[in-house]
C-alpha positions in Angstrom: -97.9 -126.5 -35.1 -96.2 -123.1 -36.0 -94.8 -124.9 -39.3 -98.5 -125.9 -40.0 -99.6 -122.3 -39.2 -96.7 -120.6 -41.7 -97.6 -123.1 -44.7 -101.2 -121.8 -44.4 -100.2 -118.6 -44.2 -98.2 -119.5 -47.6 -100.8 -120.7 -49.5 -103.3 -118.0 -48.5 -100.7 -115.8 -49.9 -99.8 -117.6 -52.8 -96.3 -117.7 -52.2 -94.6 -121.0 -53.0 -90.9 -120.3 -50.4 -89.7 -118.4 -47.5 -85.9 -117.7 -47.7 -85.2 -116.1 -44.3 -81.3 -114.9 -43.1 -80.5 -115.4 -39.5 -83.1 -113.1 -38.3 -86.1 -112.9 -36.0 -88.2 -114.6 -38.7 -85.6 -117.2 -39.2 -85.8 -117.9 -35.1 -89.6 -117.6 -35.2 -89.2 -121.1 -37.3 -86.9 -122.3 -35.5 -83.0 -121.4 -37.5 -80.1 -121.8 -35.2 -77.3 -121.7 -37.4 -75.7 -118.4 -39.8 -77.4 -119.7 -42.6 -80.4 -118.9 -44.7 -83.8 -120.7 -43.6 -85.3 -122.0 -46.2 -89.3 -123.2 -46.0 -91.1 -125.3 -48.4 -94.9 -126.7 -48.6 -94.7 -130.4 -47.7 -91.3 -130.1 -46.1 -89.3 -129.5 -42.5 -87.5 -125.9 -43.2 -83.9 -126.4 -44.2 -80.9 -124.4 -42.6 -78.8 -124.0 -45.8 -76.0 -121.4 -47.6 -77.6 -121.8 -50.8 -80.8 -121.0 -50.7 -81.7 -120.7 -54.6 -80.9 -124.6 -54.6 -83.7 -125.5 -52.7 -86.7 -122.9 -54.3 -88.4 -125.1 -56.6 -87.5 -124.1 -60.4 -91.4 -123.3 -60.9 -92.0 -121.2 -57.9 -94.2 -117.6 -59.0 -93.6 -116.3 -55.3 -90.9 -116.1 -52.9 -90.7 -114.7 -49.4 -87.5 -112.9 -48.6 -86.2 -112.1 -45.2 -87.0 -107.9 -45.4 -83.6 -107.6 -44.1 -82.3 -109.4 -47.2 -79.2 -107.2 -48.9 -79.0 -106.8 -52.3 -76.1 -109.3 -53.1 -77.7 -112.0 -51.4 -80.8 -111.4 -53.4 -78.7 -111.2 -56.8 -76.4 -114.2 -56.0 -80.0 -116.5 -55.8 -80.9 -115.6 -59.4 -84.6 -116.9 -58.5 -87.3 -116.3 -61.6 -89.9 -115.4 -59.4 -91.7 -112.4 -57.6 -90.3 -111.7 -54.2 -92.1 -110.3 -51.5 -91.4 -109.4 -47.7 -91.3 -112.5 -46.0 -93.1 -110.0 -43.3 -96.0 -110.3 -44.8 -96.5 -113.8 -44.7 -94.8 -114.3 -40.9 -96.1 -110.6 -39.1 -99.6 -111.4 -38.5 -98.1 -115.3 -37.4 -95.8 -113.6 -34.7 -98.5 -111.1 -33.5 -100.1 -114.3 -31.9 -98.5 -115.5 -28.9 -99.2 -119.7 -27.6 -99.5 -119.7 -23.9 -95.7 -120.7 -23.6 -94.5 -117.9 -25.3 -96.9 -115.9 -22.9 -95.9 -117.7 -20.1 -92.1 -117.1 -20.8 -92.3 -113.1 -21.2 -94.6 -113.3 -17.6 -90.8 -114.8 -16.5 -88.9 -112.8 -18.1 -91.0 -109.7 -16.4 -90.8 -111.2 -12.5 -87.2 -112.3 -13.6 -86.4 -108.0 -14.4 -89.2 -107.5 -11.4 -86.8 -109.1 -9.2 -83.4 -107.6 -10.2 -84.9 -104.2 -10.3 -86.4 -105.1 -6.1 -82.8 -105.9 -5.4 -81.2 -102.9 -6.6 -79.9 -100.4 -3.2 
């Protein structure tokens, strides 16, 4: 669903790839690993160290992890606008599903509970 969500969010914005670093973002779509997150139309996103191989040779936008540094963005050589990923992802992650929800009400009687504890 969140993949489904993002691509739309893609098109509306005309950008063709998301390359996120281990981030927020890159957890948001569900990176694990150290590498870059790559995410495609039609396609599962791709944990991968290089992501230039993987942004089609024809894309006109790319989203970029707005924590990108400067080599990283030189060593992909891409021939294409780049734009904070942020812009295509913020108003995505401003939306919580009822597990996400659910999990912070934990996380707040979880803290509730410590805090109760303390002497």
């Amino acid at each position: 669903m969140r993949e489904q969500l993002v691509r739309q969010a893609m098109a509306a914005a005309g950008v063709d790839a998301l390359v996120l670093r281990p981030s927020p973002d890159h957890r948001f779509l569900g990176g694990t690993g150290e590498s870059f997150l790559v995410v495609l139309q039609g396609r599962p996103p791709v944990e991968t160290s290089d992501p230039a191989s993987l942004v089609p040779r024809g894309a006109r936008r790319v989203g970029v992890d707005d924590e990108m540094r400067v080599a990283e963005l030189f060593a992909m050589r891409i021939d294409a606008e780049l734009i904070p990923a942020s812009a295509v992802l913020r108003p995505l992650r401003l939306r919580k599903s009822s597990e996400e929800v659910e999990a912070v009400a934990r996380a707040a009687r979880a803290a509730d509970a410590v805090l109760a504890a303390r002497p």
